[in-house]
C-alpha positions in Angstrom: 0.0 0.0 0.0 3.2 2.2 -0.2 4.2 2.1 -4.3 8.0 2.6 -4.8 9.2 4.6 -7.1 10.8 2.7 -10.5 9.3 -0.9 -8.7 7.1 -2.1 -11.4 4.2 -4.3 -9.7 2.2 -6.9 -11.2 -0.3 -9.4 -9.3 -1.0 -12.4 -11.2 -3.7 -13.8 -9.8 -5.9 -17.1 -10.0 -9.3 -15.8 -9.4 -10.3 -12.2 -9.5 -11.1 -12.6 -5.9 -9.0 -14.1 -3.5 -10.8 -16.2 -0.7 -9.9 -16.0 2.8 -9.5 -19.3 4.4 -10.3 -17.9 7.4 -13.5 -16.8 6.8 -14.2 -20.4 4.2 -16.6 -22.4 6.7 -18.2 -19.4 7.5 -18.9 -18.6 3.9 -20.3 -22.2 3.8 -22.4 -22.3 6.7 -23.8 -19.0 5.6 -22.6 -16.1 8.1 -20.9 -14.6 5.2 -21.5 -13.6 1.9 -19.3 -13.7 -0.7 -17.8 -10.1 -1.0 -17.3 -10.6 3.3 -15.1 -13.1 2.7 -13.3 -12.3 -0.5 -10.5 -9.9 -1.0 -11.3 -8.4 -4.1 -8.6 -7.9 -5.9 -9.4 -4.9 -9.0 -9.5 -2.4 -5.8 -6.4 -3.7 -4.2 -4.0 -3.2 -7.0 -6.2 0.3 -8.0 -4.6 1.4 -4.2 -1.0 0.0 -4.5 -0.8 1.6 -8.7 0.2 -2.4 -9.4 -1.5 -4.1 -12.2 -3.7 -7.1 -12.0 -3.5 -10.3 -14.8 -6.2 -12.8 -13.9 -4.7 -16.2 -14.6 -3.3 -19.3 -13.0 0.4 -19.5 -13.7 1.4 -23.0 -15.5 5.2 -22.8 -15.9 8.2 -20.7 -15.1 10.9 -20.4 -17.0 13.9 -19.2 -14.9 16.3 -18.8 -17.6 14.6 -16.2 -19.2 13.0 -14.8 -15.8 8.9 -15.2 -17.7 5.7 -17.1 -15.7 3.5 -18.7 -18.3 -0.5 -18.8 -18.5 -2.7 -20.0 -20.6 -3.5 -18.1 -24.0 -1.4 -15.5 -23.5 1.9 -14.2 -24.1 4.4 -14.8 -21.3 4.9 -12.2 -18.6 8.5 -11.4 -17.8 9.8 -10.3 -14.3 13.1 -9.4 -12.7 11.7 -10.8 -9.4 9.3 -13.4 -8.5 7.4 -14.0 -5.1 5.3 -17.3 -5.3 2.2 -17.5 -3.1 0.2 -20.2 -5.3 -0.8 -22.6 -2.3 -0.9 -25.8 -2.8 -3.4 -28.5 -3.4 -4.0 -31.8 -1.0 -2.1 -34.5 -0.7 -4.3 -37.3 -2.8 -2.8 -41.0 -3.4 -2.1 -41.8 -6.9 -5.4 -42.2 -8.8 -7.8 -40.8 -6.0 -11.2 -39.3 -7.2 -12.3 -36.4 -5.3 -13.1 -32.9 -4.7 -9.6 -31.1 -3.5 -10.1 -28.5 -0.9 -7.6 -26.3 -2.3 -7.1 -24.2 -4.3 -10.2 -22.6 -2.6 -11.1 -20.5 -5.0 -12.0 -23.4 -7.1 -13.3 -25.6 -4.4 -16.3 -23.6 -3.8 -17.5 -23.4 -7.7 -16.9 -27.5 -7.2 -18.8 -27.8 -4.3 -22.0 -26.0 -5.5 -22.0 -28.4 -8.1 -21.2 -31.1 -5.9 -24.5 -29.9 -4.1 -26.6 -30.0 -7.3 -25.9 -33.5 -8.5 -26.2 -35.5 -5.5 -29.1 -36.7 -4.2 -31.1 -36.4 -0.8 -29.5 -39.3 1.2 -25.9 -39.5 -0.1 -23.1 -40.1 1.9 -19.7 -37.4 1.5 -16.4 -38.5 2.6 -14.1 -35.5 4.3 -10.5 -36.7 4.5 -8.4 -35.3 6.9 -9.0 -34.6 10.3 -6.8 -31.8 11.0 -8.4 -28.5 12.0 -9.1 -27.8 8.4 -11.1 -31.2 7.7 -12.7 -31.0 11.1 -13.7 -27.3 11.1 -14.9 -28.0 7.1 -17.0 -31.2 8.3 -18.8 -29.3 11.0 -19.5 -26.2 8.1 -21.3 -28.7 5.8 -23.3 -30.4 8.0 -24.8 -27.0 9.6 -25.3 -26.7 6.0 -26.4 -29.8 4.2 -27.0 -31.9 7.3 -30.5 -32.4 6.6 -30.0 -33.8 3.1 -26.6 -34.8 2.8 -24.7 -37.4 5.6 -21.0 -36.6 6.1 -18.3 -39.0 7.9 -14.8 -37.5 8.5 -11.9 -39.9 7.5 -8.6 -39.2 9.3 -5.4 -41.0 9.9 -5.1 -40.1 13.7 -6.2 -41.7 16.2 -9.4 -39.0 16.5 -9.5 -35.3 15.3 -7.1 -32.6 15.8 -4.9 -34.9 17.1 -2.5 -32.5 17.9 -4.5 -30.3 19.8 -4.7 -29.9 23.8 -7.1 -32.6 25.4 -9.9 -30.2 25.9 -9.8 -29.1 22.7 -10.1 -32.4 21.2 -12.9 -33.4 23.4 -14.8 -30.4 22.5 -14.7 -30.8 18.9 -15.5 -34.6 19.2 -18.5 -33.5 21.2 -19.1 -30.7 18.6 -19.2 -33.5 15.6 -21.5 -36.2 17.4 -23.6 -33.3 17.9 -23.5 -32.4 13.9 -24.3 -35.5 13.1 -20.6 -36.0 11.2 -19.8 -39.9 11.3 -15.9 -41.0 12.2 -14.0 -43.2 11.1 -10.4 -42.9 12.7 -6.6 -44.5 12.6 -7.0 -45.3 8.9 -5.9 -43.5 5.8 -8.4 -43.4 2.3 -7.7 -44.7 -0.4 -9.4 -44.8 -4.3 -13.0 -43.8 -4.4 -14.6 -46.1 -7.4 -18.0 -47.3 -7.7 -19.3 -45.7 -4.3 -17.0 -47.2 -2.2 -13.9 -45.4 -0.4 -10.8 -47.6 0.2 -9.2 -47.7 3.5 -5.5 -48.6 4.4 -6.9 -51.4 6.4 -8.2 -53.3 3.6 -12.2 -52.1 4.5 -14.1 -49.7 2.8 -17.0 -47.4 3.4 -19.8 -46.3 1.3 -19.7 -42.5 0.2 -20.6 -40.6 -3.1 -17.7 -38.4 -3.2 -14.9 -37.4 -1.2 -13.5 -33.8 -0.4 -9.7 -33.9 0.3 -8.5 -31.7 3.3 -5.3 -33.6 4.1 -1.3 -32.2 4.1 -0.3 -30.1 1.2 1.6 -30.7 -1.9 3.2 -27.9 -3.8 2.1 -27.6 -7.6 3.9 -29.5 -9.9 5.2 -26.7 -11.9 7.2 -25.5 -9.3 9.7 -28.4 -9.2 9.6 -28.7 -12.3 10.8 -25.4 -12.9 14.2 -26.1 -11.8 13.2 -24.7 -8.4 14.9 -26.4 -5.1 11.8 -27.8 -3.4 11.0 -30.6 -0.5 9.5 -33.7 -1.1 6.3 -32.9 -0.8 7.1 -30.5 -4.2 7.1 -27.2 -1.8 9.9 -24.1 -2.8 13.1 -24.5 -0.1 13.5 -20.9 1.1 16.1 -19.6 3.6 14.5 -17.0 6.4 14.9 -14.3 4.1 11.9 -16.0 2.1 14.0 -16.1 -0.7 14.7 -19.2 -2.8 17.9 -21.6 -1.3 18.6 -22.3 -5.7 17.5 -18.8 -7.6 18.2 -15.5 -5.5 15.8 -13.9 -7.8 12.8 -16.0 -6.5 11.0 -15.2 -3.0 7.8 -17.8 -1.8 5.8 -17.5 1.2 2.5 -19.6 2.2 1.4 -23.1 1.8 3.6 -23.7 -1.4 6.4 -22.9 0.2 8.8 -24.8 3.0 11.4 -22.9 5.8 14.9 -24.5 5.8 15.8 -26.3 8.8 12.3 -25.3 10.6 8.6 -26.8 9.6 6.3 -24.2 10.1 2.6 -25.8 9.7 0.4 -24.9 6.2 -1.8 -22.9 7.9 -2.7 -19.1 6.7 -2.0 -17.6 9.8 2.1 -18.6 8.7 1.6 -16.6 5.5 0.2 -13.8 7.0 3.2 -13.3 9.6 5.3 -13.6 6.4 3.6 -11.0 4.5 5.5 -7.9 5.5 8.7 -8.9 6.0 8.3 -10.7 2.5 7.1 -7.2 1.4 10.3 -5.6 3.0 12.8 -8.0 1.5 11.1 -8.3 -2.0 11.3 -4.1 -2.0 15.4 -4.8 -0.3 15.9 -7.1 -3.4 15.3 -4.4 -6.2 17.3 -1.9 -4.2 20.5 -4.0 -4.3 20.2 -4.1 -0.3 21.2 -6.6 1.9 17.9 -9.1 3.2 16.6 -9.1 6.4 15.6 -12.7 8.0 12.3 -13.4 9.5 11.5 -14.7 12.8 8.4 -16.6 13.0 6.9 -17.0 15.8 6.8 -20.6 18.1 3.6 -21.1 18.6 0.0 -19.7 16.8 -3.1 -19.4 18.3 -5.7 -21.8 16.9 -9.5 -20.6 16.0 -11.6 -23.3 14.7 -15.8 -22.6 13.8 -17.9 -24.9 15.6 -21.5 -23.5 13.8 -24.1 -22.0 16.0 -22.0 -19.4 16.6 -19.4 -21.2 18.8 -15.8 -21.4 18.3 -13.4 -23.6 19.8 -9.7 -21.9 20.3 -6.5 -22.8 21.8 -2.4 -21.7 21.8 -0.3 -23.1 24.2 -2.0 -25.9 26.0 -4.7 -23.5 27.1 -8.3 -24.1 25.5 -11.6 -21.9 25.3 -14.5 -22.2 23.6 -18.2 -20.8 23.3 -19.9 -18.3 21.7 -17.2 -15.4 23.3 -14.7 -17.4 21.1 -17.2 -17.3 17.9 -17.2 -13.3 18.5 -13.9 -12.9 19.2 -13.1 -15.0 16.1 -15.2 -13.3 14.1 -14.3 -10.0 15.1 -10.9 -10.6 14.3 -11.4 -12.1 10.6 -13.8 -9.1 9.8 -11.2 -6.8 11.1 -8.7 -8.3 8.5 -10.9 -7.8 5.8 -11.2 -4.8 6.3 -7.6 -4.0 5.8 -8.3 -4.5 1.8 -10.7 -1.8 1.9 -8.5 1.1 1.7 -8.2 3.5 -1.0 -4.9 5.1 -2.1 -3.1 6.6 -5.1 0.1 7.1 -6.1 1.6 8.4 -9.0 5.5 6.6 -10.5 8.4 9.0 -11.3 9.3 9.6 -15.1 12.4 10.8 -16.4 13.0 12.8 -18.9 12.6 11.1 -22.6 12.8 12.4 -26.2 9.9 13.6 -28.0 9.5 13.7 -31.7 10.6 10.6 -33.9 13.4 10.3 -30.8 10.6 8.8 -28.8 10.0 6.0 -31.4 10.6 3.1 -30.0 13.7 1.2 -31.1 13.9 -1.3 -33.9 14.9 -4.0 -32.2 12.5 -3.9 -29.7 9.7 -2.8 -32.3 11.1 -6.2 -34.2 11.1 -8.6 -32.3 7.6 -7.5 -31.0 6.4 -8.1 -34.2 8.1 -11.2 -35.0 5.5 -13.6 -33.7 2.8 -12.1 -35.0 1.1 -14.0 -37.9 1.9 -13.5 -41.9 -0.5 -11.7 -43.7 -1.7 -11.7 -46.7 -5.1 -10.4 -48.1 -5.9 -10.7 -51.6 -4.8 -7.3 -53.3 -1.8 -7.3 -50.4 1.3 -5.5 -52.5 3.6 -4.2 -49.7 3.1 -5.5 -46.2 4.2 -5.9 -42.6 6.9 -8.3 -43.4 9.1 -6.1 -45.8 9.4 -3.2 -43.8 9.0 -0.6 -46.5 7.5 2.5 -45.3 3.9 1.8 -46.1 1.8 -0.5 -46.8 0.5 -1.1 -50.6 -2.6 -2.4 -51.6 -5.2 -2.9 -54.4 -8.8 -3.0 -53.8 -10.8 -6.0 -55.4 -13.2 -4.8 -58.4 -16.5 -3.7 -57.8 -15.6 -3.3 -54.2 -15.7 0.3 -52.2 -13.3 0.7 -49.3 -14.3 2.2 -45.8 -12.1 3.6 -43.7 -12.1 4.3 -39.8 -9.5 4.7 -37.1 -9.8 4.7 -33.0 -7.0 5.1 -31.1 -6.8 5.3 -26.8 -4.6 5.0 -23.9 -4.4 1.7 -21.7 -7.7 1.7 -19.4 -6.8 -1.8 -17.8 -3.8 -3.5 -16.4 -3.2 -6.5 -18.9 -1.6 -5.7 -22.2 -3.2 -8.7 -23.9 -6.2 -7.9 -22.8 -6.0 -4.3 -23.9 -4.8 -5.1 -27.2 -7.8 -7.2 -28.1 -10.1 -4.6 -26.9 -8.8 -2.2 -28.8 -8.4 -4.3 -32.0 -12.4 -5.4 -31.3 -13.2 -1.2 -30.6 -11.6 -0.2 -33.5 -13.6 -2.7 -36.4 -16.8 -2.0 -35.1 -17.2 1.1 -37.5 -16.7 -1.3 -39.8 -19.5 -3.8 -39.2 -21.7 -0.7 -38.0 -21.3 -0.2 -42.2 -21.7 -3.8 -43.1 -18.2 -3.7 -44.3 -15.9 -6.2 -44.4 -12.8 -5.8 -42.8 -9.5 -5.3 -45.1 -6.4 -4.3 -43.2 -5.2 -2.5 -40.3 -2.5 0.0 -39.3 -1.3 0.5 -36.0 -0.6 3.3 -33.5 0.6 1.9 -30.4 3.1 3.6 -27.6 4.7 2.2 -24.2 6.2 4.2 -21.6 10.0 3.8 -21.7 11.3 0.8 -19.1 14.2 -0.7 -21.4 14.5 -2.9 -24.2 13.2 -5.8 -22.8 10.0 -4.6 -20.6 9.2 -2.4 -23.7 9.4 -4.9 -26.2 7.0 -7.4 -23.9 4.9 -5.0 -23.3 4.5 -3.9 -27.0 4.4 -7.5 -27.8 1.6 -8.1 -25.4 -0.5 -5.0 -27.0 0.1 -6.6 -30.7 -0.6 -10.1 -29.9 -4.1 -9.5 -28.7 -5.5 -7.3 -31.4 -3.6 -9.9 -34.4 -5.3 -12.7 -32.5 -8.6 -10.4 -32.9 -7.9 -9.3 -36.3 -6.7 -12.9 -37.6 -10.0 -14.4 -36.2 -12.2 -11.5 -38.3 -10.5 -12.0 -41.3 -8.8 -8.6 -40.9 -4.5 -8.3 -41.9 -2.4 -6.3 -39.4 -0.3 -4.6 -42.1 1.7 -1.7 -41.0 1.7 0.9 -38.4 3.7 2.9 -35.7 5.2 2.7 -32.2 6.5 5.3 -29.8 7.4 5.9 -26.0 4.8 7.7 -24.3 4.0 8.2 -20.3 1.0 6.1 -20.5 0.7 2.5 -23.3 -1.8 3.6 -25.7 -3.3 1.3 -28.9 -5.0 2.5 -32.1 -5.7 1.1 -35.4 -6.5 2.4 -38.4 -8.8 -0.1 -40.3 -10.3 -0.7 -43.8 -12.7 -2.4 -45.1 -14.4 -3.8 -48.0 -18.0 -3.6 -49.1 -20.7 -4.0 -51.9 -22.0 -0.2 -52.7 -25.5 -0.7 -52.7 -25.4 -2.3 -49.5 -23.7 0.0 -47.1 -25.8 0.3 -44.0 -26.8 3.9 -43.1 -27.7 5.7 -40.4 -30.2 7.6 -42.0 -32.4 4.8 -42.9 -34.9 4.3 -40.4 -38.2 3.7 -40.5 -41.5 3.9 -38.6 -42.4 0.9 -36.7 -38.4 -0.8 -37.1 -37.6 -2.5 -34.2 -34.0 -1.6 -32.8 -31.7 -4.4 -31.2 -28.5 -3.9 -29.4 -25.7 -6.5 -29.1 -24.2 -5.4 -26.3 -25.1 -4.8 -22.9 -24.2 -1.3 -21.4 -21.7 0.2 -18.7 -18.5 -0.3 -19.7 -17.7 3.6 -19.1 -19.3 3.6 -15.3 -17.1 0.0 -14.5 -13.8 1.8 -15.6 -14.5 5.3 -14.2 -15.3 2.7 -10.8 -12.3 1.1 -11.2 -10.1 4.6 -11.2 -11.2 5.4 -7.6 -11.3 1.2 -6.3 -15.2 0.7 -6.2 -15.1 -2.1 -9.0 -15.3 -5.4 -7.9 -13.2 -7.8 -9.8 -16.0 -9.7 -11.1 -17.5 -6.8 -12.8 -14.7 -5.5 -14.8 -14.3 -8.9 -15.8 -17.2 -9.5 -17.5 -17.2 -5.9 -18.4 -13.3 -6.8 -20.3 -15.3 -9.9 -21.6 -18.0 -7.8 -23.3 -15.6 -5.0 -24.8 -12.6 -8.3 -26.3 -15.7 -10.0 -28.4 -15.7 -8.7 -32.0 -19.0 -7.9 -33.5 -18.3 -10.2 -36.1 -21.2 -12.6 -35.6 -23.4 -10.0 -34.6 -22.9 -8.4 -37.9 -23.6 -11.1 -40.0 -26.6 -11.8 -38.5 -28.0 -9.0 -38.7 -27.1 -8.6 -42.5 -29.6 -11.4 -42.8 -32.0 -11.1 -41.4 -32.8 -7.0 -43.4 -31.0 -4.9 -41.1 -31.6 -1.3 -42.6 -29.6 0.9 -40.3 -27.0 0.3 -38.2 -24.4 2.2 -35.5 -21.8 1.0 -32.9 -22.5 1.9 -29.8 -19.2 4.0 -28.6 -18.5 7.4 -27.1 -21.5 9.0 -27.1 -23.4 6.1 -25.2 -26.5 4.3 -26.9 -28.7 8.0 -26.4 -26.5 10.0 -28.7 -25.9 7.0 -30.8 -29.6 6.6 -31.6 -30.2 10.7 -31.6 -28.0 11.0 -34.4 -29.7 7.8 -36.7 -33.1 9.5 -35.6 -32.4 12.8 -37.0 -30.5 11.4 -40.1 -33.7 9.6 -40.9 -36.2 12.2 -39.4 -38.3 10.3 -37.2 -38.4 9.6 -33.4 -37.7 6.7 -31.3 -38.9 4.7 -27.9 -36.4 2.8 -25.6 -38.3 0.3 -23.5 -36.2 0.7 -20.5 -36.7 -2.0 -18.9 -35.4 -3.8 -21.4 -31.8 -2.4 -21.9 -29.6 -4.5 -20.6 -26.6 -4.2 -18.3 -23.1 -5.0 -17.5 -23.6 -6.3 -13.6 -22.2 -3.8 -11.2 -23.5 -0.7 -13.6 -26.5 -0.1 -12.2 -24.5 -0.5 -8.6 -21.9 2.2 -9.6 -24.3 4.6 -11.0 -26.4 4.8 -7.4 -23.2 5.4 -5.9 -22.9 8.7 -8.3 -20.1 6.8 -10.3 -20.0 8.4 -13.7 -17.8 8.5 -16.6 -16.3 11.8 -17.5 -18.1 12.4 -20.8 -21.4 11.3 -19.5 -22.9 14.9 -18.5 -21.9 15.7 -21.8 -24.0 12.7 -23.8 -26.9 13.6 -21.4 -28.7 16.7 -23.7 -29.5 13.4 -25.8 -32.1 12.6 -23.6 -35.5 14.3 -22.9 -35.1 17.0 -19.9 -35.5 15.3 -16.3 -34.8 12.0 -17.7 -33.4 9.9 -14.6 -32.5 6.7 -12.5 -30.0 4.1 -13.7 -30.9 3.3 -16.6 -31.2 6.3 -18.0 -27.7 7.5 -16.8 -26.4 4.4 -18.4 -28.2 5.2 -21.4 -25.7 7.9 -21.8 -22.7 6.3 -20.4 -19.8 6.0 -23.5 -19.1 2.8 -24.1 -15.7 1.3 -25.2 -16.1 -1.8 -27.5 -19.7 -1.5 -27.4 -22.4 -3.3 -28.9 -24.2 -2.5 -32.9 -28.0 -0.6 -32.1 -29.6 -1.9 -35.3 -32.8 -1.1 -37.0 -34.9 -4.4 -38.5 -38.1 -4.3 -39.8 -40.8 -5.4 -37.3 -42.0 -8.5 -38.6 -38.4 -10.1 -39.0 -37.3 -8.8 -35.4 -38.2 -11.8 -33.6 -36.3 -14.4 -35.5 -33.4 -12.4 -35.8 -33.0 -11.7 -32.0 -33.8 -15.8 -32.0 -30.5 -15.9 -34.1 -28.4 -13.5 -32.5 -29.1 -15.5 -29.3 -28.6 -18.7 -31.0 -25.3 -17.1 -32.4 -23.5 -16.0 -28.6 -24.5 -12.7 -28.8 -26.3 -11.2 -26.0 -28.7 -9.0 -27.8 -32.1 -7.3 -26.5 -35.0 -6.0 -28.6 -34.7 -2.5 -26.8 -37.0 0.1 -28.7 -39.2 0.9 -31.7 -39.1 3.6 -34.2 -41.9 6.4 -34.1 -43.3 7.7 -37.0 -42.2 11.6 -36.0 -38.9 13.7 -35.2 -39.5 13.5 -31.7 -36.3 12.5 -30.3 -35.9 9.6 -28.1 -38.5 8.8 -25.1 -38.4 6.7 -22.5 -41.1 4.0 -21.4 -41.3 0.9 -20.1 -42.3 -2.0 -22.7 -45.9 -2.3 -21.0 -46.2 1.1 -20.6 -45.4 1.7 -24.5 -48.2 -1.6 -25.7 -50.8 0.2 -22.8 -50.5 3.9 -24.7 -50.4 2.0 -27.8 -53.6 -0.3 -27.5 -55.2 3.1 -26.0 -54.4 5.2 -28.9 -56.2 2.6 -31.2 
């Protein structure tokens, strides 16, 4: 929460929000909901000016200091810190729900939940606080339709806990219902039976895995020094005993010559010196080691607001315990909730052609992306002349458009496919098809190599964009800039007598939109940390699909006027294809669908900076969320199309059909009235009334 200056920061993160295994059973049994006991982490990196990549890393290459995920470009680093947990310890073959990563054990468990029927029997293996505590949250939850026994090595739960404490959570599971089945270890699950280490086996449906930990495979495989049990050796530095350059802390991660226990409460006391040391590391400074401490005080849930606790020998328990606990894990929650801003320090750079960025970077950014080569292609990307040559196709017109904007999200890949997406919707808007593009990018300087990733990133998403809609990247320019920016300029091809207009509306045309808005009011949110996660997730999901197959359907199935749905926000859009064609328009509000989290913003007076602007494209006094999103500019929006009434319906059948989430949102009146707002019930009532 304190940036350094020249520290580049860069979260890479499984889930966009981070569970805290603290607060897991809780979330189960139901005391919590899911933003109280997830860290979300859009607002986090918003606070600490750090950049977020949602992903699960799969490999690391520590020769050339890069983490690779899926379907993406690899991201380099000059230093690593690993906190990826680690999964249960399962016997070769075992079928079963792990209990960690938890992110992706609760999404598992709901659907767990779903398929099994009243009556089944689910085996929990491992009796350790986790298993216990997790046994005792599922049967509060699912007791009266589910039966749960807990499977543990040990002689009997918590094993290693004081005497009281053991009796108390032994009392605590009788009570819940939880069968046990002690002093044996499980085996395969196959055919509704679980095999035991004794040679027995006992009936169950499915087993959850709550036992040691086991450090993903990856990590060994790196090249990494780990343990055994495939965990990262680190001195007490937290830094890695075979690469200097790598730091890990948490479950997936093992002391030298002391075993702490994988339990969060380990990671949490190595957060800040791990913070300390990682910030000592890019300074050149000597590390500090860390001191853990002997001994940690244990908190288990026991439902109905009880909690059993002990450190030391000494054991409480009751509902004072439950508060106390629960006190404490809201208290570190709230910890993610602050809000802070800092800005990096920039030296001075060239401007002019000086602040192009070099050729060797600029080449070998360019060198993976794909060959093009659309018919009428002359002179193109891959002969560096100093433009690009083409010949249109007889018969053919060419339309021409260019959008060009700075970097409004962390992930250069991301951003680049955007961007890429945003720029050839004037072209489908048209019912063009796309040609070629040119490029304008920039990258803020951070030598060769950061550049040249960066700018590599930025490319690869629009060409993967661009080579899925038919479209040839064949030319363009790169420079330094404060801030990465990404613009193309893009042509298409079309038939002239069947150009779609703005100024072609009719009377009684139905209008459809592809999209669904808010993607202004869910970046403007994420500029001051009020965005959760989630939402600019499926807000970046919305804004990287091409309107490709939207386009095409609509082309037949009549469309007769068409727009993209950008800048101005779906009002000013629509104003300006009402007065081309002189005639008026309704919106069915409730009809116009949303990004979620837009409607949320907007009642918290989040707004987009050119949204007063759009507004004079609505009637005066025009208000509530909707209508504020109506005017909200949109980046990679949705086409607002006209079709004639009667062929509406199957064509938003289609579109459906087709992956596009499109809405029948208004009708065309027969005057130059401007837009008006009703609901769709409202607008059939007037209409029925009127005769």
């Amino acid at each position: 929460m304190r940036p350094k200056p020249r520290i580049r920061l860069t979260l890479v993160g499984r889930e966009p929000h981070t569970p805290y295994s603290g607060m897991l059973p809780g979330l189960i049994r139901g005391d919590y909901d899911f933003d109280q006991a997830h860290i979300d982490l859009a607002p986090l990196v918003s606070a600490a000016n750090a950049r977020l990549i949602v992903g699960g890393a799969q490999a690391i290459d520590l020769a050339n200091r890069t983490v690779f995920l899926p379907d993406r470009p690899p991201i380099p680093f000059d230093l690593l810190s690993i906190d990826v947990g680690g999964a249960p310890a399962m016997p070769d073959g075992a079928i079963g729900t792990p209990v960690k990563p938890i992110g992706q054990f609760l999404a598992r468990l709901d659907m767990l939940h779903r398929s099994l029927s009243v009556g089944a029997r689910i085996a929990i293996v491992g009796g350790g606080p986790a298993g216990t505590e997790l046994a005792l949250a599922l049967a509060r939850r699912m007791g009266k339709q589910i039966r749960f026994v807990l499977v543990t090595a040990d002689a009997e739960p918590i094993a290693r806990a004081p005497a009281r404490a053991r009796a108390v959570a032994r009392a605590a599971l009788v009570e819940a219902h939880v069968e046990l089945v002690c002093g044996v270890s499980a085996g395969t699950l196959r055919d509704g039976r679980l095999a035991l280490s004794d040679g027995s086996f006992i009936e169950a449906e499915a087993a959850l895995w709550a036992t040691g930990v086991v450090g993903p495979e990856f990590l060994a495989e790196s090249g990494l020094a780990c343990d055994p049990a495939g965990c990262i050796l680190v001195d007490h530095t937290l830094r890695s005993l075979s690469h200097p350059f790598v730091f890990a802390a948490g479950d997936c991660a093992s002391l030298e010559r002391r075993a702490l226990p994988k339990a969060g409460v380990w990671a949490v006391r190595a957060g800040m010196p791990l913070a300390a040391n990682l910030v000592r590391a890019a300074r050149g400074k000597p590390l500090r080691p860390w001191k853990p401490q002997k001994e940690a005080l244990v908190i288990m849930g026991l439902g109905q607001k009880r909690a059993l606790a002990w450190r030391n020998g000494i054991t409480l328990w009751g509902r004072m315990i439950w508060r106390w606990k629960d006190w404490i894990d809201r208290r570190w929650m709230r910890r993610f909730e602050l809000r802070m801003t800092a800005g990096p320090e920039d030296a001075m750079r060239c401007g002019g052609c000086g602040a192009k960025v070099g050729a060797e970077v600029l080449g070998a950014a360019l060198a993976g992306l794909p060959a093009a080569a659309p018919e009428g292609l002359l002179v193109g990307l891959d002969e560096r002349d100093d433009a690009a040559v083409l010949r249109p196709p007889p018969g053919a017109v060419v339309v021409q458009s260019v959008d060009h904007f700075r970097a409004f999200i962390d992930d250069p890949f991301r951003f680049g496919e955007i961007a890429a997406a945003h720029a050839l919707s004037d072209l489908y808007a048209m019912g063009a098809k796309p040609w070629t593009a040119l490029a304008v990018a920039a990258v803020p300087y951070d030598g060769r190599t950061k550049m040249r990733a960066e700018l590599a990133a930025m490319m690869e998403g629009a060409a993967r964009v661009f080579e899925s809609d038919g479209c040839a990247l064949v030319g363009g320019h790169s420079g330094e800039g404060l801030e990465a920016s990404l613009g193309f300029a893009v042509t298409g091809l079309a038939d002239a007598r069947q150009i779609w207009r703005k100024s072609a509306l009719r009377e009684g045309d139905t209008l459809i939109l592809t999209k669904p808005l808010g993607t202004g009011v869910i970046l403007a949110g994420q500029m001051r940390g009020l965005t959760k996660a989630r939402w600019l997730l499926a807000a970046i999901e919305s804004m990287r699909r091409s309107n490709l197959g939207a386009a095409r359907i609509l082309g037949s199935h009549g469309v007769v006027a068409c727009t993209d749905v950008t800048g101005f926000g779906l009002a000013g859009h629509l104003q300006e294809m009402l007065r081309a064609s002189g005639v008026g328009a309704v919106i069915f509000l409730d009809q116009v669908p949303l990004l979620p989290g837009a409607a949320e913003l907007v009642s918290q007076g989040v707004e987009s900076t050119l949204a007063p602007e759009n507004r004079g494209a609505l009637p005066p006094g025009s208000g509530g969320a909707i209508a504020d999103l109506l005017v909200d500019p949109q980046t990679s929006g949705g086409l607002l199309a006209g079709v004639p009434a009667g062929r509406a319906e199957a064509c938003l059948t289609a579109l459906r059909a087709g992956g596009v989430d499109a809405n029948l949102i208004g009708t065309v009146t027969g005057s130059e009235t401007g837009i008006m707002l009703r609901s769709a019930a409202e607008f059939e009532d007037r209409a029925a009334r009127s005769g």
